[in-house]
N, C-alpha and C positions, 0 to 999 in steps of 0.2 A: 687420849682420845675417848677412852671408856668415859670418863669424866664427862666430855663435852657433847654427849651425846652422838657419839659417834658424826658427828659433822662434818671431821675429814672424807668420810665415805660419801656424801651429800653430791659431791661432781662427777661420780665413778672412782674410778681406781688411778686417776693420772695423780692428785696430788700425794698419795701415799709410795706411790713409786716413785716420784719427783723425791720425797725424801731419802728414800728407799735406795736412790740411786744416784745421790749430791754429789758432784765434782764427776760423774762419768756421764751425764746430761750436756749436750752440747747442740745450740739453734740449727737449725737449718733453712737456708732460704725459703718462704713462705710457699714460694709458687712454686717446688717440688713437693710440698707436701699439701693433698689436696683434702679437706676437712667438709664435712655436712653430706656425703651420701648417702645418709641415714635416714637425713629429715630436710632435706633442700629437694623438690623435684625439680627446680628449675636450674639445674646445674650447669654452666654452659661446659657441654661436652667434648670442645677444642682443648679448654683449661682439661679436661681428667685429662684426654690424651698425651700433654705436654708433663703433667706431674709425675714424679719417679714415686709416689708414695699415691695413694688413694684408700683414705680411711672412710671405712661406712660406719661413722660414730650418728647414733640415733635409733631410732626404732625400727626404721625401715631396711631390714637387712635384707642381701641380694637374694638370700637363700630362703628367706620366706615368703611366701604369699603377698603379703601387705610392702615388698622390696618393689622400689622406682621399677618397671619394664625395661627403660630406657638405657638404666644403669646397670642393669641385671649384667649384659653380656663382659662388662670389663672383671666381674670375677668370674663368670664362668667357665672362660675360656682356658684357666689356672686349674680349674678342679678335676682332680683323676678322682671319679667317679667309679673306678674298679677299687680305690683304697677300702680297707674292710671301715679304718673309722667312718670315714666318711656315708657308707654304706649303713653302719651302724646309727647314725644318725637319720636315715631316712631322708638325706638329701637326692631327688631325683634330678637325673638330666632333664635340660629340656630344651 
């Protein structure tokens, strides 16, 4: 990978875990695992409810500033905000 300019890293980190991880990688039906809360704001938000998985892949994460409002609440609701790490990052409630 050094060689190719590092290009495996080019997607994030899924396809070197993909290797990382060959033959303990196994599909999952599409429509439990829900993709784009990162950079989709027009999500339809019946689909996150029904998904068992909801990934915020993009830039817009719940926990920043620049995170969908709309989407905000489905991790909030998760976050124990007395954790020190969490604390330590200076994520506030809200």
């Amino acid at each position: 990978n050094l060689r190719s300019n590092l290009t495996m890293w080019k997607l994030g980190t899924l396809p070197p875990a993909l290797i990382a991880f060959k033959g303990h990688v196994h599909p999952i039906d599409p429509s439990w695992h829900m993709l784009g809360l990162g950079y989709q704001s027009n999500t339809n938000l019946e689909n996150v409810k029904k998904a068992a998985v909801i990934h915020y892949n993009g830039q817009s994460k719940p926990w920043l500033p620049i995170g969908f409002e709309h989407l905000r609440p489905f991790w909030t609701k998760y976050v124990n905000y007395s954790n020190d790490f969490v604390r330590n990052c200076h994520i506030l409630e809200s």
